[in-house]
C-alpha positions in Angstrom: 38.9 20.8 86.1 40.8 21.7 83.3 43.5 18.9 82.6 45.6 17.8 79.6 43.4 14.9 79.8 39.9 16.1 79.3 41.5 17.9 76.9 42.5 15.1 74.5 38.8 14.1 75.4 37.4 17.1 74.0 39.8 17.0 71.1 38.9 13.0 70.3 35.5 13.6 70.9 35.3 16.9 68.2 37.3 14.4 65.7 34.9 11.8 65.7 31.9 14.1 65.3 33.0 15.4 62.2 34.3 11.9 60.5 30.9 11.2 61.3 29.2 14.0 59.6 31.3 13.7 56.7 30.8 10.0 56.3 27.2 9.9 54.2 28.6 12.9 51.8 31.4 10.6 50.8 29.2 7.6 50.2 26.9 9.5 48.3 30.2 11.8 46.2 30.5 8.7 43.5 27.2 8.7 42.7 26.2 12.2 41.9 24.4 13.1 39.2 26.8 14.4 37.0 29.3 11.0 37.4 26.6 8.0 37.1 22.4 8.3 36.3 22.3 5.0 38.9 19.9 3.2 36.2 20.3 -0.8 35.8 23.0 -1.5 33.1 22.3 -3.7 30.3 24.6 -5.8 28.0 22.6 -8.8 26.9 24.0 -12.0 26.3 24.6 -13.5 22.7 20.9 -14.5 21.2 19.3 -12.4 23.8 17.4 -9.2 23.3 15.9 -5.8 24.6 12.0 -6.3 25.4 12.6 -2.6 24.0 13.8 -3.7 21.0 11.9 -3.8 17.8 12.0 -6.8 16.0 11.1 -7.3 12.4 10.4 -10.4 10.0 10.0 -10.9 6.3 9.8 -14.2 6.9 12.0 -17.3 4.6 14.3 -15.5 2.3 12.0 -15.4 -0.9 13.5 -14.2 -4.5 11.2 -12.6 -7.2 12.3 -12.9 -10.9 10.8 -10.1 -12.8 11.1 -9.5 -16.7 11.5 -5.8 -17.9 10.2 -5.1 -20.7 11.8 -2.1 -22.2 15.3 -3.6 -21.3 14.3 -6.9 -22.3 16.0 -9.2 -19.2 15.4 -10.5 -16.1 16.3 -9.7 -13.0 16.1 -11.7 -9.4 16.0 -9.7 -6.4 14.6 -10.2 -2.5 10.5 -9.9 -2.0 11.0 -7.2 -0.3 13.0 -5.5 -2.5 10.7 -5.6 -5.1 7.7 -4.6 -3.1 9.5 -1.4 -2.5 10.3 -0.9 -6.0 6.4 -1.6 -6.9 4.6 1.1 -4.1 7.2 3.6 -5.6 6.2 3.1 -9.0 2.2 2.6 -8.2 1.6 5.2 -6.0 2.3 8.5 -5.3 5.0 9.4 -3.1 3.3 12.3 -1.6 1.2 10.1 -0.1 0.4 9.9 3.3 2.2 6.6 5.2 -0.5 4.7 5.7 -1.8 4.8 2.0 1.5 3.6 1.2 1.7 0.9 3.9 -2.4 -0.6 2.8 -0.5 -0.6 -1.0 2.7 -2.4 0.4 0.2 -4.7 1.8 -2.0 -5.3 -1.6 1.6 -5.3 -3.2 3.0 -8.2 -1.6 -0.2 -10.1 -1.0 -0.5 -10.0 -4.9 3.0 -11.1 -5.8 2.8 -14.1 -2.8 -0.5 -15.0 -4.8 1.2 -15.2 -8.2 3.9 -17.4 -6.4 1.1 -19.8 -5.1 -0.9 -20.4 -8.9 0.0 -23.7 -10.4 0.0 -22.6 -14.2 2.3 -19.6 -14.2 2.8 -17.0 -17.5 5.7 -18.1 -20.0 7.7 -15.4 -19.5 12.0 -14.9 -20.6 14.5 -16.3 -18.3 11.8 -18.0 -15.5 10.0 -14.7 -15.1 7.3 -15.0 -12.6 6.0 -11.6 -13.3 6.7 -8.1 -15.5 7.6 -4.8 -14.6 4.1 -3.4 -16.5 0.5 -3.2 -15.7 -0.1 -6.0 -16.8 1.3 -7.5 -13.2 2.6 -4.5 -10.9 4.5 -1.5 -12.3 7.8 -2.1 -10.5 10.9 0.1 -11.4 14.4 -0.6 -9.5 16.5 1.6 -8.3 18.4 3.2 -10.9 14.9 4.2 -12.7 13.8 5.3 -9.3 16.5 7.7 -8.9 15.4 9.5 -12.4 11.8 9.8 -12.1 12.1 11.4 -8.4 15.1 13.4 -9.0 15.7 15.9 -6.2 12.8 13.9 -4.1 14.5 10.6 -4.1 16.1 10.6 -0.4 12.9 11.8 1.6 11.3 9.7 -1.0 12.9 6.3 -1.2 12.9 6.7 3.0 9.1 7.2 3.7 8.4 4.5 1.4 10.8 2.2 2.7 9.8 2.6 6.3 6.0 2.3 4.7 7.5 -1.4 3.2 9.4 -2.1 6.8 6.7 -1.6 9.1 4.6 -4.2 6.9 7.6 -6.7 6.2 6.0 -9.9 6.0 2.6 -9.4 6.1 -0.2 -10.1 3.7 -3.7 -10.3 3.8 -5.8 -13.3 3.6 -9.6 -14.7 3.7 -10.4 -18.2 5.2 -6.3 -18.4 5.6 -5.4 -18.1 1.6 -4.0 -14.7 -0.1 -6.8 -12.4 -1.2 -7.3 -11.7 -5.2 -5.4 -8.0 -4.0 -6.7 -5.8 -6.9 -6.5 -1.9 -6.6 -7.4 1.1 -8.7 -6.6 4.9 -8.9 -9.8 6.4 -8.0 -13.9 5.3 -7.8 -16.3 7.2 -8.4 -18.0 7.8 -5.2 -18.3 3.8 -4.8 -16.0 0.6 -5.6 -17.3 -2.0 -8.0 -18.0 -5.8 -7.8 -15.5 -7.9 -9.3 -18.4 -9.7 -11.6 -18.9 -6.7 -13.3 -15.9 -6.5 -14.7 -14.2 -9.9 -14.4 -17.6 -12.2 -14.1 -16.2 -13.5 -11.2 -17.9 -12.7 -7.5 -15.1 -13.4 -4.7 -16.3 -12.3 -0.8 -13.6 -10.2 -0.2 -14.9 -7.9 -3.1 -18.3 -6.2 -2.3 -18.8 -2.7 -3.6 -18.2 -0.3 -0.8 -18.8 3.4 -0.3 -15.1 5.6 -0.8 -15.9 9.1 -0.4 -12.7 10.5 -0.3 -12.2 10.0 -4.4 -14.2 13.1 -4.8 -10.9 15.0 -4.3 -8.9 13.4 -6.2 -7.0 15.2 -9.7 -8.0 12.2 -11.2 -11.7 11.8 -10.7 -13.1 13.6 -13.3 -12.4 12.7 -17.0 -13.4 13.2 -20.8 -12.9 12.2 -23.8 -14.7 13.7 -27.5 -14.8 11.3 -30.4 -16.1 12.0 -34.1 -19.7 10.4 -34.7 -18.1 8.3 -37.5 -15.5 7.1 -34.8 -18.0 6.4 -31.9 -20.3 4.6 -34.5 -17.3 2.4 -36.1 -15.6 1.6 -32.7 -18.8 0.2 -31.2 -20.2 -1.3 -34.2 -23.5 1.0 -34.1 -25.4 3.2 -36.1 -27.2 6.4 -34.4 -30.2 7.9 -35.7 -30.9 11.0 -37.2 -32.1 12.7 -34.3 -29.8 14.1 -30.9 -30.3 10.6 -29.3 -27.6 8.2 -28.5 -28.7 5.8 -26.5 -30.4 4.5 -23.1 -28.6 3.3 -19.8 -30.9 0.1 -19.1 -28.6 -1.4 -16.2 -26.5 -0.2 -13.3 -23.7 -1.4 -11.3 -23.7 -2.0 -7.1 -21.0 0.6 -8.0 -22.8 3.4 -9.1 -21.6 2.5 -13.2 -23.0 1.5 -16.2 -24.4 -2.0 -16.5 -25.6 -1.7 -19.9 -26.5 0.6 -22.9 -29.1 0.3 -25.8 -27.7 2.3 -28.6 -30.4 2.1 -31.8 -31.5 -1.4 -30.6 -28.4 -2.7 -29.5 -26.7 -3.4 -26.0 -23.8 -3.2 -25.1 -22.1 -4.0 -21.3 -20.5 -0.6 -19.9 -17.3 -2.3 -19.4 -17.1 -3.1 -23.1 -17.8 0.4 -23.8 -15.2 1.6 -21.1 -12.7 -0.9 -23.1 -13.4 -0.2 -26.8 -13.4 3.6 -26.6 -10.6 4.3 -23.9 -12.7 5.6 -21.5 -11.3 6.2 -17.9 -13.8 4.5 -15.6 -17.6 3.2 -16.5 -19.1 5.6 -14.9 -20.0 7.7 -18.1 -22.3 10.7 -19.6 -22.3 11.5 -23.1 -23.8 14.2 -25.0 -23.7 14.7 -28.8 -22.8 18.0 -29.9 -22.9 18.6 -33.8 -20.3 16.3 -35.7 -18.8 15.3 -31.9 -19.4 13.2 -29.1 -18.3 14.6 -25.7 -17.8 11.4 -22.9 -17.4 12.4 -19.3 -16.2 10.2 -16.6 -16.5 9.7 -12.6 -13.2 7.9 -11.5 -9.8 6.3 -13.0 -9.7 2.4 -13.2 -11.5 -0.8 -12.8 -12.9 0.5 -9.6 -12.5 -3.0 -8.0 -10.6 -3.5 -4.6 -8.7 -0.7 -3.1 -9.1 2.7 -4.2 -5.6 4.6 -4.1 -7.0 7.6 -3.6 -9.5 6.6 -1.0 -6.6 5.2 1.0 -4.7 8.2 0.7 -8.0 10.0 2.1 -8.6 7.6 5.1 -4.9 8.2 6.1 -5.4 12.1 5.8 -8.2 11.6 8.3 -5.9 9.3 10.6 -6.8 5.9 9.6 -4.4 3.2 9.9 -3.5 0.8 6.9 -5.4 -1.7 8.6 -8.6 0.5 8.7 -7.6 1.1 5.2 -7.7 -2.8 4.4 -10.8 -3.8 6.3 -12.6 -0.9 4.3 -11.8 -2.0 1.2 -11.7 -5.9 1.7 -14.3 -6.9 3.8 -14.2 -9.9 6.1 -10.6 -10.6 5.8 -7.4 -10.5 8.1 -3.9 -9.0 8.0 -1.6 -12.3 9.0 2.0 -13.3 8.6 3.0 -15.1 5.3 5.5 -16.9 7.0 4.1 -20.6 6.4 3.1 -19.6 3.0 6.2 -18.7 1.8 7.5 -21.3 3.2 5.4 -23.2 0.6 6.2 -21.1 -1.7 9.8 -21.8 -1.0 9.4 -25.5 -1.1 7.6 -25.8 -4.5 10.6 -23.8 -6.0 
């Protein structure tokens, strides 16, 4: 039966079917892709922070006074600072990373050491430390900016992050700054330090550092005069081609000791008085010349720059890097030492 009320029935009926069809579509409309990604918010309160987020320390706010020796002054500037300033000017910036972070490492354990020794160098205006070799080579910005020229921005970055991602570490034995020393490149093999310093430390034990063999710097020479060789070591050859015995070797592969016409001399004396390039050293005489070849570039004690540079090549992190080259000791944070540091200043 077809009356005017069934039909408002129908009608009602049809209504409410498609409200509720349509209901879930506009529920869901708001939150469609392209209007919200329906991820947790975030806005931290003050002192809080991401687990995300990547926090870095250098520890107390330590100064370093450094005397420059070609402009004759001192200048004060942040630890870290300087340490950036001293892996830029001792090691190659084509290096890879990780050879530059195991240096930033060696570079501020050795400053944090200096800052620890009681009797300190009498240097101009408080100095703790020059800008030469005979501390670390640092250079500051301006100088920085010369010697890389059109390489300073990549430059300056890749070490910087290298200085960053090491900010306030050092490296220590038994829970005291290591004796840091590095070198260009070995021979084949690093030396002990009582070769050339007389004095044995743990940390220091010749190791095997393959990688060297590729360096530009591994092979040397050097041709003196027979008058000059004879009056710079105090000697007198014989007649004949002879010009001397090895009698003694290193742990690191290098001349211990030489017996030239009845006297013997150590190899790092020899290394010193003529100029040579590592102790590891052949000579020949040829006519009215002697012709010196050397294996490797430096003291050979510690870290080899090199080496490090060939470890990274092959994917070793700076810690692998350290543990090689200093055996038995730890990377730790110099937080509490500097804080010593900062109190005896």
């Amino acid at each position: 039966m077809n009356t005017p009320k069934f039909k408002l029935f129908i009608v009602l009926g049809a209504l409410l079917f498609v409200i509720t069809l349509m209901i879930p579509s506009l529920v869901v409309l708001p939150f469609t892709e392209d209007q919200a990604t329906g991820k947790l918010g975030e806005q931290l309160k003050k002192g809080e922070s991401s687990a995300e987020t990547k926090v870095t320390s250098s520890g107390p706010a330590v100064e370093v006074a450094v005397f420059q020796m070609q402009k004759k002054q001192t200048v004060t500037l942040p630890l870290e600072e300087y340490i950036v300033g001293v892996v830029a000017s001792e090691m190659p910036r084509e290096f890879e990373k990780e050879a530059l972070k195991a240096q930033a490492l060696a570079a501020r354990t050795y400053i944090v050491n200096q800052m620890l020794k009681e009797s300190k160098t009498e240097l101009p205006g408080g100095a703790l430390v020059t800008d030469t070799i005979q501390h670390q080579v640092y250079k500051d910005d301006a100088e920085l900016r010369r010697i890389f020229k059109d390489d300073y921005s990549w430059a300056i970055k890749k070490i910087r992050e290298a200085v960053s991602e090491t900010s306030g570490q050092i490296i220590t034995y038994n829970g005291s700054p290591i004796d840091a020393s590095f070198f260009s490149t070995s021979n084949g093999y690093t030396e002990n330090p009582e070769e050339v310093w007389q004095m044995p430390l743990p940390y220091l034990k010749s190791v095997e550092s393959p990688w060297d063999l590729n360096s530009p710097k591994f092979d040397g020479q050097k041709v003196l005069t027979v008058s000059e060789f004879e009056q710079k070591l105090g000697v007198k050859l014989p007649n004949n081609s002879t010009i001397g015995n090895v009698t003694e070797r290193t742990a690191g592969k290098r001349v211990g000791e030489v017996e030239i016409n009845g006297k013997t001399i150590k190899g790092k004396d020899i290394r010193d008085t003529l100029g040579l390039k590592s102790t590891d050293f052949t000579w020949e005489r040829k006519g009215d010349k002697i012709i010196i070849n050397t294996k490797g570039n430096g003291h050979g004690v510690g870290m080899s720059q090199y080496g490090a540079n060939g470890m990274a090549a092959e994917g070793k992190s700076y810690k692998d890097i350290i543990a090689h080259y200093y055996q038995g000791v730890e990377v730790t944070a110099s937080d509490n030492i500097l804080t010593k540091v900062l109190a005896k200043q």
